[in-house]
C-alpha positions in Angstrom: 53.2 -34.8 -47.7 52.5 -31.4 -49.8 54.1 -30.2 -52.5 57.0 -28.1 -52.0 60.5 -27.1 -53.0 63.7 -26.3 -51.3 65.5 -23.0 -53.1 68.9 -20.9 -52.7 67.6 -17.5 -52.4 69.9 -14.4 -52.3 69.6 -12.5 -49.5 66.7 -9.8 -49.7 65.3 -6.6 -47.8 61.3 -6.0 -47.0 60.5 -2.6 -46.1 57.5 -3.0 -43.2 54.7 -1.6 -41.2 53.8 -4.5 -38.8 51.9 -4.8 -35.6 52.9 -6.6 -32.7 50.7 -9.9 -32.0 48.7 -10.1 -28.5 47.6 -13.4 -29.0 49.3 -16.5 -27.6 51.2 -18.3 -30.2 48.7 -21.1 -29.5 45.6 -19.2 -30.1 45.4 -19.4 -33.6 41.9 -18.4 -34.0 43.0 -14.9 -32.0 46.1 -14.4 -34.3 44.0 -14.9 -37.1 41.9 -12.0 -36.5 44.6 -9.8 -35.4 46.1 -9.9 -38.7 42.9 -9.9 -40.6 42.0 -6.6 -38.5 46.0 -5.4 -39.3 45.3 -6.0 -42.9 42.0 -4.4 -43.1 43.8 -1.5 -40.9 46.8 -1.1 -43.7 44.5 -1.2 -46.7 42.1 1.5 -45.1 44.3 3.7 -43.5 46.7 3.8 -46.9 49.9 2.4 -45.4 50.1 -0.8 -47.9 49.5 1.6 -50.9 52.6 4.0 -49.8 54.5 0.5 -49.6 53.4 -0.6 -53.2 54.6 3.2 -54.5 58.2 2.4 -53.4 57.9 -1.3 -54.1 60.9 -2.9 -56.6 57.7 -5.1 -58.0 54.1 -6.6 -57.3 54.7 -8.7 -54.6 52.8 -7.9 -51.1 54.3 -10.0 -48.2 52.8 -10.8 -45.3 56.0 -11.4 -42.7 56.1 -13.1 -39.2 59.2 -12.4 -37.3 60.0 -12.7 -33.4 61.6 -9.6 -32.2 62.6 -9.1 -28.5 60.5 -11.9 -27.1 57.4 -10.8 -29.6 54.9 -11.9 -32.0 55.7 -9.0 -34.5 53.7 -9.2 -38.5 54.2 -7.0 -41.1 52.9 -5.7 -44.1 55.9 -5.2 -46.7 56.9 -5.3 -50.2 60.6 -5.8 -51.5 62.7 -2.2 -51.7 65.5 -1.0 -50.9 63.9 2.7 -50.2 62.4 3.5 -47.1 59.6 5.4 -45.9 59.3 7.4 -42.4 56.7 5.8 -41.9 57.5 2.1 -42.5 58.5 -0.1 -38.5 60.6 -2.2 -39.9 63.2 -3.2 -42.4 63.2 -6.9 -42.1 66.0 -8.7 -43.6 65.8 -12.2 -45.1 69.2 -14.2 -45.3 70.6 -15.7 -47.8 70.7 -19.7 -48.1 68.0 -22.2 -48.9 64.3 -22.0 -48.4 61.1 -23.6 -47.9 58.5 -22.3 -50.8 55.0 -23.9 -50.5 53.0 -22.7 -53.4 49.4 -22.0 -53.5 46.0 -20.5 -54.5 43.0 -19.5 -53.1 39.9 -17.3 -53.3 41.4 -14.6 -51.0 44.7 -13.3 -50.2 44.0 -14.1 -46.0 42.8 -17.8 -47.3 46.4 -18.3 -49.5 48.4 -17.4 -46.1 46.6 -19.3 -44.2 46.5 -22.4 -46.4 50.3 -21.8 -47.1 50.9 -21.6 -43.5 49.1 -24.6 -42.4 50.3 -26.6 -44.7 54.2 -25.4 -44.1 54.3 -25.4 -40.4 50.9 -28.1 -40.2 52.3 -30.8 -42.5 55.6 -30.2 -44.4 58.1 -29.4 -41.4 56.6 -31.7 -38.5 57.3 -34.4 -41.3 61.0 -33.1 -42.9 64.2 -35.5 -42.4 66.4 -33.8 -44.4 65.6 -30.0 -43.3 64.5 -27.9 -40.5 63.1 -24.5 -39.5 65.5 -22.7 -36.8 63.9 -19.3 -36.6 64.0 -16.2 -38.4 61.7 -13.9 -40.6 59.2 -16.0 -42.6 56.7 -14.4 -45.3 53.4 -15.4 -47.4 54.2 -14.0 -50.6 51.2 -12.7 -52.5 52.8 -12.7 -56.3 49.5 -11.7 -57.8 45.8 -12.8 -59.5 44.3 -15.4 -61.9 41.5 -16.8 -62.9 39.9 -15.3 -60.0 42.1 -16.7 -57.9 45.0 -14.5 -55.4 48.1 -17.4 -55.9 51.6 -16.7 -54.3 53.9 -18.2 -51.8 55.3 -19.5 -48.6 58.9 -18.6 -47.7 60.6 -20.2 -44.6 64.6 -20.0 -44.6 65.9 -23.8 -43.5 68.8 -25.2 -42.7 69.9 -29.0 -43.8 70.0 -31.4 -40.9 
C-alpha cells in the first residue's frame, strides 16, 4: 500500500471559483480535461490570482465536492475573506484526515498521482478507515527542485 498518514485537522474554510463537471464520474479521461481546461481557464482569465491576493498563505487547492447531485471542482486557497466573484466557500470539517504526499513535474501530474493513489490504492485497501463523502482537495504547498510537491486531503471516519 502507499505511504500515507491519518491527521486531526481543525476545521478550515476555502474560498472558491469552481466549475461544475459534465463528465460521468467514470470517465476519467473526460474529467481530466475538464479540469485541465478549468485550470488553464482560471490562470488566464485571472481568477486564481485574485484568490492568491486574499489568500491566508501559499497553498493553491484543487477541491472536489458533490453539491446537489453534481460533480462540482474548484479552484481555492485558504481565507476567511471573500471575493464577489468567488462560487463557493467550501468548508472542510474538523476530524481526521487522509494526507497522501507527493511530487511531480507538474501541478495537474501531483493531483492526479495523489488522487490515484488515494482513491486507486489506499482506500479500496483501508481496514481501519473509510471515506463517507464530503469536500476533498489536492493541496499544492509549493516548488522544489523543479519539482510542484503538495498534498491529498480526504476527511475519514474510523470504522
Amino acid at each position: 500500500m502507499a505511504s500515507y498518514t491519518l491527521e486531526e485537522k481543525e476545521s478550515f474554510t476555502v474560498l472558491g471559483m469552481g466549475t461544475d463537471l459534465k463528465s460521468d464520474y467514470t470517465d476519467y479521461a473526460g474529467i481530466h480535461k475538464e479540469k485541465l481546461d478549468f485550470w488553464q481557464a482560471v490562470k488566464e482569465d485571472g481568477r486564481l490570482d485574485a484568490l492568491k491576493a486574499v489568500a491566508a498563505n501559499d497553498y493553491i487547492f484543487a477541491v472536489n465536492e458533490a453539491v446537489n447531485h453534481k460533480m462540482m471542482y474548484y479552484a481555492g486557497v485558504l481565507t476567511d475573506e471573500t471575493l464577489p466573484e468567488a462560487t463557493r466557500v467550501i468548508q472542510f470539517p474538523k476530524g481526521e484526515y487522509l494526507v497522501v504526499q507527493g511530487e511531480a513535474e507538474t501541478s495537474d501530474a501531483l493531483s492526479n498521482t495523489l488522487t490515484g493513489v488515494a482513491f486507486g490504492q489506499i482506500l479500496p485497501e483501508a481496514k481501519d478507515f473509510a471515506y463517507v463523502g464530503g469536500p476533498n482537495a489536492t493541496v499544492e504547498m509549493g516548488k522544489r527542485e523543479g519539482l510542484v510537491f503538495g498534498e491529498m486531503w480526504i476527511p475519514v471516519v474510523r470504522k
